[in-house]
Every structure is written in structure tokens, then in C-alpha cells.
N, CA, C and O atoms as CSV, one atom per row, in Angstrom:
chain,resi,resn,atom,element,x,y,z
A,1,UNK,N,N,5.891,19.776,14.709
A,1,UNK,CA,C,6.174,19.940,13.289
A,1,UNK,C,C,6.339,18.576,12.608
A,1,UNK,O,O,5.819,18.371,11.512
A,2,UNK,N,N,6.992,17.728,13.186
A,2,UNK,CA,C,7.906,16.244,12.467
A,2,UNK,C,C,6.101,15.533,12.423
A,2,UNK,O,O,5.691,14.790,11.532
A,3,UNK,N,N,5.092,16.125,13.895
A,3,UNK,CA,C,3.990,14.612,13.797
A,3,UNK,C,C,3.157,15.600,12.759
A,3,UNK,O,O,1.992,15.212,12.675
A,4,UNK,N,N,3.442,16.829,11.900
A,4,UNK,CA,C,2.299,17.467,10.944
A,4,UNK,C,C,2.818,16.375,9.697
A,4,UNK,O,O,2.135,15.584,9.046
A,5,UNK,N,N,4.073,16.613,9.644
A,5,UNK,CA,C,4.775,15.966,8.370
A,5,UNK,C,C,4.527,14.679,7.998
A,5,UNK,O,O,4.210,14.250,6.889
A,6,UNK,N,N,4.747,13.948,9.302
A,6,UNK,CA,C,4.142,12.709,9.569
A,6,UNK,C,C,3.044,12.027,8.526
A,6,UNK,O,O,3.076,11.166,7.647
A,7,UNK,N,N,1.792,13.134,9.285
A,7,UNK,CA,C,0.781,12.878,8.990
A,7,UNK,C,C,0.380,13.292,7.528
A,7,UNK,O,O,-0.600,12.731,7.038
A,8,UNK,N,N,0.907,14.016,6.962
A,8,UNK,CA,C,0.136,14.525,5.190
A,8,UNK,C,C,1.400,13.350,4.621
A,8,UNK,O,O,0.911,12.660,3.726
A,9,UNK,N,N,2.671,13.018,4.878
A,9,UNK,CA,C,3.339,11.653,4.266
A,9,UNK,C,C,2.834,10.691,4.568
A,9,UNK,O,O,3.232,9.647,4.050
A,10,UNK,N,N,1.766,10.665,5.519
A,10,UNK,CA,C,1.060,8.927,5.678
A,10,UNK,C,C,0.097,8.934,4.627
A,10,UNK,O,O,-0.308,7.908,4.080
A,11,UNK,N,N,-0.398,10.494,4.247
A,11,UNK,CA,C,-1.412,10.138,2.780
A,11,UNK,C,C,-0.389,9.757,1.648
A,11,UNK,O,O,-0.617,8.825,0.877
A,12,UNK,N,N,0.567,10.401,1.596
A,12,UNK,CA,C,0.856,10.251,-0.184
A,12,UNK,C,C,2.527,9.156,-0.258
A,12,UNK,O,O,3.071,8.768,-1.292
A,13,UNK,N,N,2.934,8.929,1.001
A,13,UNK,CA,C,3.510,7.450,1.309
A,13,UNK,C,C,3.561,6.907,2.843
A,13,UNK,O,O,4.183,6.899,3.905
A,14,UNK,N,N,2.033,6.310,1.881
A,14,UNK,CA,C,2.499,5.972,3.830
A,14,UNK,C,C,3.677,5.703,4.938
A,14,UNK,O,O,4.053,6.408,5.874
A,15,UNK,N,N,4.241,4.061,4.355
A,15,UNK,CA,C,4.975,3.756,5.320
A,15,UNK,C,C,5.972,5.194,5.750
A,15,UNK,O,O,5.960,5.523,6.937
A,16,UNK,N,N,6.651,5.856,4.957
A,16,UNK,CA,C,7.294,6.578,5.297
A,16,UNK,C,C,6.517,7.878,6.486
A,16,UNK,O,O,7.187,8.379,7.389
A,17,UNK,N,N,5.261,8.187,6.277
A,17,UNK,CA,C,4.428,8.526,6.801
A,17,UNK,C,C,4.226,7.866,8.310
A,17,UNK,O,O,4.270,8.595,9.301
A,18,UNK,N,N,4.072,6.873,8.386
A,18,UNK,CA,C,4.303,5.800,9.672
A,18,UNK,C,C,5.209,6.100,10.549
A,18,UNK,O,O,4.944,6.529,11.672
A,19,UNK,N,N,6.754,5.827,9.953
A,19,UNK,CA,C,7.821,5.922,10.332
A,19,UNK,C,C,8.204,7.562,10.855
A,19,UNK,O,O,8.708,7.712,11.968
A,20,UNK,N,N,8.064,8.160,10.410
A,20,UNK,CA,C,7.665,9.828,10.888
A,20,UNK,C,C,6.904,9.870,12.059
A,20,UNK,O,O,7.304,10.202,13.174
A,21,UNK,N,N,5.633,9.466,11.694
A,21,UNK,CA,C,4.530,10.132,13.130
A,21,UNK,C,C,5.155,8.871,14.504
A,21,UNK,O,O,5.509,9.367,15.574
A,22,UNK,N,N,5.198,8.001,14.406
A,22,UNK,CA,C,6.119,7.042,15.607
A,22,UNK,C,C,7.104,7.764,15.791
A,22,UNK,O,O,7.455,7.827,16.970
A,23,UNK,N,N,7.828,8.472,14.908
A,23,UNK,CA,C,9.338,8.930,15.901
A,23,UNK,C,C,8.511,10.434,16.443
A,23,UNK,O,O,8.925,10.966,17.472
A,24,UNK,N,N,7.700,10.862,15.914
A,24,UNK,CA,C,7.314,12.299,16.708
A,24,UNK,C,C,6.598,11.930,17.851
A,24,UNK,O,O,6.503,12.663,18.835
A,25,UNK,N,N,6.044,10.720,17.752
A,25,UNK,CA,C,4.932,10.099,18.949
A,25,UNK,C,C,6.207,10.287,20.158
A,25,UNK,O,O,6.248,11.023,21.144
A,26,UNK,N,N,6.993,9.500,19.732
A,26,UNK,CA,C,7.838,9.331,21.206
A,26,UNK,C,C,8.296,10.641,21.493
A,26,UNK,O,O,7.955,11.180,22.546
A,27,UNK,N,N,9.212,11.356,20.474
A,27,UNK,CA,C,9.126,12.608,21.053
A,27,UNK,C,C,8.515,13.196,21.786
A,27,UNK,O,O,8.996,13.458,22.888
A,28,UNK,N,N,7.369,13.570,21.472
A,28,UNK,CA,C,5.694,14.289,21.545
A,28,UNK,C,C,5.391,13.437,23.123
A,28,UNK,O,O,4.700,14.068,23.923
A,29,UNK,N,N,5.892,12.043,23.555
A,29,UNK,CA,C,5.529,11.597,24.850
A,29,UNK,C,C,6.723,12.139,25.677
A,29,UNK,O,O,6.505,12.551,26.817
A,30,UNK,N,N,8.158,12.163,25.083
A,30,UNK,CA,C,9.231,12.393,26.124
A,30,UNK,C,C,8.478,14.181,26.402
A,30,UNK,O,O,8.180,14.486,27.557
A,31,UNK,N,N,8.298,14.983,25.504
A,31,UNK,CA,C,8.512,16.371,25.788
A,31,UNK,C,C,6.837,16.186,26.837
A,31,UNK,O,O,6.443,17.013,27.659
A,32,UNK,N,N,6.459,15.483,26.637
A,32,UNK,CA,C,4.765,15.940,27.104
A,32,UNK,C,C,3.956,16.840,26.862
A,32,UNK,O,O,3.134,17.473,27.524
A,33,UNK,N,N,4.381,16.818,25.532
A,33,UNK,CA,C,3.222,17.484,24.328
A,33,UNK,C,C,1.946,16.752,23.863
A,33,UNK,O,O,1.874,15.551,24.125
A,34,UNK,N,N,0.661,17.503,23.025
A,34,UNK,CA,C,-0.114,16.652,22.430
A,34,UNK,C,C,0.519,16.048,21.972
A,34,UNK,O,O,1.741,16.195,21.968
A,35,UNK,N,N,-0.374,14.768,21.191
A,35,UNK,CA,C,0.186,13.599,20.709
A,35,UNK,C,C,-0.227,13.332,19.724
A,35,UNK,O,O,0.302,12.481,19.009
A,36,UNK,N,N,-1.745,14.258,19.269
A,36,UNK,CA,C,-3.033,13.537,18.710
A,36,UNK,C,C,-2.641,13.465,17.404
A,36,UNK,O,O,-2.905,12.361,16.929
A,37,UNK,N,N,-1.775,14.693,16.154
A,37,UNK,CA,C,-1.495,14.262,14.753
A,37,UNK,C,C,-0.852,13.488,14.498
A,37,UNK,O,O,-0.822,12.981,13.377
A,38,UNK,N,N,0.166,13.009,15.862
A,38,UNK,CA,C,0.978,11.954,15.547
A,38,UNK,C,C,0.174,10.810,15.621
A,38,UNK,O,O,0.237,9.981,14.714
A,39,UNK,N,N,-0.680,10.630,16.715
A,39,UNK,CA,C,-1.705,9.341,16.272
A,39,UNK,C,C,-2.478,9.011,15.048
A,39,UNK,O,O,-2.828,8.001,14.437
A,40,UNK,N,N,-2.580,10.163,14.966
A,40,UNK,CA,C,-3.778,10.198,13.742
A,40,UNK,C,C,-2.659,9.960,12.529
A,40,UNK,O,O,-3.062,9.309,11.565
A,41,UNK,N,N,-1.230,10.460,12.506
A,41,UNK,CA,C,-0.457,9.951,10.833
A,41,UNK,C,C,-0.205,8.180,11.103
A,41,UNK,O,O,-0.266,7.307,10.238
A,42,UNK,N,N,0.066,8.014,12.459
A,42,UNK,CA,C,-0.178,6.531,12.453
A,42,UNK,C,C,-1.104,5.649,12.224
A,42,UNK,O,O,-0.740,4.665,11.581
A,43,UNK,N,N,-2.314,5.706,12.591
A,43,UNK,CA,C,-3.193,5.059,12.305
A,43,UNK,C,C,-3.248,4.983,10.600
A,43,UNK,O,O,-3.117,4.090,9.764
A,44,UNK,N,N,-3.514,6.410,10.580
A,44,UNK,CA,C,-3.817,6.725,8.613
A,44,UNK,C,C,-2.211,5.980,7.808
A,44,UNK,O,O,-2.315,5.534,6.665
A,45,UNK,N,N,-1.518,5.953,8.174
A,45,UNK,CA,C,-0.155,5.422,7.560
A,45,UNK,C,C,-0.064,4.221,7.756
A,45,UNK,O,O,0.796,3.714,7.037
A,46,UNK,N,N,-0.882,3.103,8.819
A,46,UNK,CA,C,-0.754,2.201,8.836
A,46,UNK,C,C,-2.077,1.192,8.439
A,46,UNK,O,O,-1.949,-0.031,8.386
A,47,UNK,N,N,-3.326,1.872,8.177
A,47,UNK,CA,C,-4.208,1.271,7.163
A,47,UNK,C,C,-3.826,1.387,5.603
A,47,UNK,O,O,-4.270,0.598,4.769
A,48,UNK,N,N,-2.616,2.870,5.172
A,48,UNK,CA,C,-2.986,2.894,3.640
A,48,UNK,C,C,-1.765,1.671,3.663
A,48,UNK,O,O,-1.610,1.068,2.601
A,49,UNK,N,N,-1.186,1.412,4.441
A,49,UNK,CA,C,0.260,0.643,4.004
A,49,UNK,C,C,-0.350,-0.819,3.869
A,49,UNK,O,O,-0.053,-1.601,2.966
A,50,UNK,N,N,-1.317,-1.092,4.981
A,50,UNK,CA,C,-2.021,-2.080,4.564
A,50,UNK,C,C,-2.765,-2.913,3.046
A,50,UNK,O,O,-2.725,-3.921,2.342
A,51,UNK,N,N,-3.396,-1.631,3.243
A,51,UNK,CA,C,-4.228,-1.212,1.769
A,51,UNK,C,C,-3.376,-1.890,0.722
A,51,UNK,O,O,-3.689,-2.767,-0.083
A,52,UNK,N,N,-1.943,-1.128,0.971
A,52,UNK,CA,C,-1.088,-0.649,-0.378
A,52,UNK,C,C,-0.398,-2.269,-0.534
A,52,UNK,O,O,-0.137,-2.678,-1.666
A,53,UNK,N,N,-0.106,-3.224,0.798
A,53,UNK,CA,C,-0.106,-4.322,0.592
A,53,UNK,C,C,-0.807,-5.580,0.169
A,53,UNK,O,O,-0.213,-6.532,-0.336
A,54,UNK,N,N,-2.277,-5.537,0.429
A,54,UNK,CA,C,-2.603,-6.018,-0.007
A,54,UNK,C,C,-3.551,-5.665,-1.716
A,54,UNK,O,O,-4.284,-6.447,-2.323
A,55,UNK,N,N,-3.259,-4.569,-2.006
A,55,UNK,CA,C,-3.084,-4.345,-3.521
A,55,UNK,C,C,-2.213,-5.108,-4.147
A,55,UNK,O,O,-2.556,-5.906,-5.019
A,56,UNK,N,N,-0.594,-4.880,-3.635
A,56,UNK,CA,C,0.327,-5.584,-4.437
A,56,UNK,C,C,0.512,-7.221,-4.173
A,56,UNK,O,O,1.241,-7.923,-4.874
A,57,UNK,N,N,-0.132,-7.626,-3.241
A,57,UNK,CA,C,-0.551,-9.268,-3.294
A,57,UNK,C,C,-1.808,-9.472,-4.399
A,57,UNK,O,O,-1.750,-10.373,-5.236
A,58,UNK,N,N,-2.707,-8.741,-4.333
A,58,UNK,CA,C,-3.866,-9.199,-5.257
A,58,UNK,C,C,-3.031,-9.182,-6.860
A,58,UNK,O,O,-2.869,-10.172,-7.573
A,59,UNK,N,N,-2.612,-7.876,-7.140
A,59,UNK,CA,C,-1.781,-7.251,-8.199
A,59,UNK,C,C,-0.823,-8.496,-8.984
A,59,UNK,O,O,-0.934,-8.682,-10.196
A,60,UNK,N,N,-0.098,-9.121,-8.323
A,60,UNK,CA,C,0.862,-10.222,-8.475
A,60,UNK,C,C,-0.109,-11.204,-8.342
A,60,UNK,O,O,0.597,-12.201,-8.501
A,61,UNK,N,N,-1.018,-11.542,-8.196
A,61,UNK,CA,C,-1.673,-12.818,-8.474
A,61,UNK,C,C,-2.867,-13.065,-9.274
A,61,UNK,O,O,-3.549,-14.076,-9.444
A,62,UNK,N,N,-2.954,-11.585,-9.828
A,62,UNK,CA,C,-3.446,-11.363,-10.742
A,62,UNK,C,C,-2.849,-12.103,-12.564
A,62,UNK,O,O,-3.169,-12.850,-13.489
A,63,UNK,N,N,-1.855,-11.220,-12.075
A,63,UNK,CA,C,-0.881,-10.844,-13.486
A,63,UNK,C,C,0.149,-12.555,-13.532
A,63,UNK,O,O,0.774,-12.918,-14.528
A,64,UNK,N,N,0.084,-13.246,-12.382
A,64,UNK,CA,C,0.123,-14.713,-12.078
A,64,UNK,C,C,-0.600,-15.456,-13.174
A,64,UNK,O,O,-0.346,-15.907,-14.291
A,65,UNK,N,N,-1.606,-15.378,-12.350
A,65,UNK,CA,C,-2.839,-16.395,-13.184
A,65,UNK,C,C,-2.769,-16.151,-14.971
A,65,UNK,O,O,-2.786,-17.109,-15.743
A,66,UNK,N,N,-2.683,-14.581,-15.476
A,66,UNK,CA,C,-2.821,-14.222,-17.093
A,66,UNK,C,C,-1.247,-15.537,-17.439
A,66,UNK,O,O,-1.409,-16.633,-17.976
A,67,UNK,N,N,-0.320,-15.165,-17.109
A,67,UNK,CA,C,1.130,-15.510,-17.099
A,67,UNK,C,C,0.804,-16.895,-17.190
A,67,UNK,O,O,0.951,-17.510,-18.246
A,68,UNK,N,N,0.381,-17.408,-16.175
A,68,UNK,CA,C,0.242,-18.915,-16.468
A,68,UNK,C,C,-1.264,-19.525,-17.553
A,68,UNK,O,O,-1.355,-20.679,-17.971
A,69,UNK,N,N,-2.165,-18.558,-17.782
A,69,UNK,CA,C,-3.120,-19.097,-18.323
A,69,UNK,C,C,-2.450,-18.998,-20.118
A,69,UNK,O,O,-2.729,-19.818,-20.992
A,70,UNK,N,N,-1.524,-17.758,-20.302
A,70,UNK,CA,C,-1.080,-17.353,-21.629
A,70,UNK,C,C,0.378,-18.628,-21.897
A,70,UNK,O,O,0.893,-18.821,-22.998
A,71,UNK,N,N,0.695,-19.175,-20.903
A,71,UNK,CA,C,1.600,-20.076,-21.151
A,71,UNK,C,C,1.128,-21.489,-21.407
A,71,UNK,O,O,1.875,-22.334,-21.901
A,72,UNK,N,N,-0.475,-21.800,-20.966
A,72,UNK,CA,C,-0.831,-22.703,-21.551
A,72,UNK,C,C,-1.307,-22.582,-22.714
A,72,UNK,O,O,-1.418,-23.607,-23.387
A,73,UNK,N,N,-1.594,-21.689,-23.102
A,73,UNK,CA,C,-2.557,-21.088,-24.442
A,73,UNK,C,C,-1.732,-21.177,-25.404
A,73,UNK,O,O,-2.056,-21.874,-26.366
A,74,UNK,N,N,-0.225,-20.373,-25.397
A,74,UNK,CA,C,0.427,-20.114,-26.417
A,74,UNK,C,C,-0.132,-18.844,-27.290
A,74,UNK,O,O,-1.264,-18.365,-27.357
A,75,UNK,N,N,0.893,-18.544,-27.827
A,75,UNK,CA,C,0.768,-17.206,-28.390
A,75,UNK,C,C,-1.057,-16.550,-29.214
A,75,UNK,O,O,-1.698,-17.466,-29.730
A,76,UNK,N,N,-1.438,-15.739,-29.251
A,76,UNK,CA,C,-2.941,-15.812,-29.812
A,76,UNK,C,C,-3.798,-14.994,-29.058
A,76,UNK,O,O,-3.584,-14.337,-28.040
A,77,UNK,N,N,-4.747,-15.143,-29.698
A,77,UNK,CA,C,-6.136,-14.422,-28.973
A,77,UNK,C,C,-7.080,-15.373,-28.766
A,77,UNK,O,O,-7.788,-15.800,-29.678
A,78,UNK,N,N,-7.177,-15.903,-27.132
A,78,UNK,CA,C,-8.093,-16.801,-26.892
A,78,UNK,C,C,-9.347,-16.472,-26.221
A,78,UNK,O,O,-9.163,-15.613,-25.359
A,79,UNK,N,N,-10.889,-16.962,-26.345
A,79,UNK,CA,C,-11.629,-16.975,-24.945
A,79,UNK,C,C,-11.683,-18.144,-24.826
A,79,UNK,O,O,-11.644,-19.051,-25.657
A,80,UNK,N,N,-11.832,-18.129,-23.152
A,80,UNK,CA,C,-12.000,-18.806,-22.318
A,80,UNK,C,C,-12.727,-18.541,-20.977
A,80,UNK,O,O,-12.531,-17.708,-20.093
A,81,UNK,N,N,-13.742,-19.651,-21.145
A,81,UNK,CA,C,-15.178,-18.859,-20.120
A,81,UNK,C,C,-15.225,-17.447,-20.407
A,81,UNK,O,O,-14.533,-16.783,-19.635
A,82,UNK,N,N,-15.964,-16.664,-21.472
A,82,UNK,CA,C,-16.222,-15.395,-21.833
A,82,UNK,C,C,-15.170,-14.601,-21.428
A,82,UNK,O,O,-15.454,-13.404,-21.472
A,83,UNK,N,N,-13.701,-14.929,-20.930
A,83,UNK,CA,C,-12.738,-14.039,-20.755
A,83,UNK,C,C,-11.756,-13.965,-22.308
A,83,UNK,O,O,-11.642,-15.022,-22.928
A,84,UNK,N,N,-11.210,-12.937,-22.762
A,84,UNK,CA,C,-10.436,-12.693,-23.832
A,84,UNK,C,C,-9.116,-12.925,-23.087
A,84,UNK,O,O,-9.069,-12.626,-21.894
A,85,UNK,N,N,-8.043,-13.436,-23.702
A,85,UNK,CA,C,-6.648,-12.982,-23.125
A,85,UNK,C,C,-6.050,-13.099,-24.771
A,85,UNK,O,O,-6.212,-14.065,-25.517
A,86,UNK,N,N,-5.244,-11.690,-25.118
A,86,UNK,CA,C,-4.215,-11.954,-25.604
A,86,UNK,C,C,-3.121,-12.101,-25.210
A,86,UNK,O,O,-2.698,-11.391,-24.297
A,87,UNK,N,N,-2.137,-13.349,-25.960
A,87,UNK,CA,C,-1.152,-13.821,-25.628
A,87,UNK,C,C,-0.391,-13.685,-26.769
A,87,UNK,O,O,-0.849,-13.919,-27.887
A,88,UNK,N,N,1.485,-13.083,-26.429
A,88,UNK,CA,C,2.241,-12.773,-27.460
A,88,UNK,C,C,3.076,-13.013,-27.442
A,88,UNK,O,O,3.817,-12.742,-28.387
């Protein structure tokens, strides 16, 4: 039951999803039960967490670069190299 749960929370959060199918894994090895949804919420919980990290690195260095390009600019509507940024 804990490695089903596991696994549909590794789609819609992963890490928590992660953290689920690992504790059913060990379970699932002490009892010597299948193992396989618990593998499978791990794997899937530990690429989207990936994913989901390196979104929020790109994300922040994104919104970086505007931050520092609008602080040289000063307030306005500039282009620069065919990019628009308003700055306020």
C-alpha cells in the first residue's frame, strides 16, 4: 500500500514521493515482498526532483540576470540586443 502511495506522490511531489517508496522499499525487502512500485516511485521521484531542481537553479538565474540587467538600466522600457525589459 505505502510503495502504491509512494509512487502516484513521486508524480505530483516528488521528493515526498521518494521518501515514501524508500521507506516501503525496505519494508517490502524486510517482509520479502515485491519490490517493483516501490522501485519504480523511486526512480520516478528521483528524476522529477531532479528536474524540479534544476528548474529552480535555471529559474533564479534567470530572474538574476533581468534584476541585475534592470539595475543597470534604471527604471524604463529598454532594448537591448532585440530583448525588451521593462524596468520599474
Amino acid at each position: 500500500m505505502l510503495s502504491i502511495i509512494g509512487l502516484v506522490l513521486a508524480f505530483l511531489l516528488p521528493p515526498v514521493g521518494l521518501i515514501l517508496s524508500i521507506i516501503a522499499l525496505v519494508q517490502l525487502g524486510k517482509a520479502r515482498a515485491p519490490r517493483g512500485l516501490a522501485i519504480a516511485g523511486i526512480v520516478v521521484g528521483a528524476i522529477l526532483t531532479i528536474l524540479a531542481i534544476i528548474g529552480i537553479i535555471l529559474l533564479v538565474t534567470v530572474l538574476a540576470g533581468v534584476i541585475g540587467m534592470c539595475a543597470e538600466l534604471g527604471p524604463g522600457v529598454w532594448d537591448v540586443g532585440g530583448v525588451t525589459y521593462r524596468c520599474g
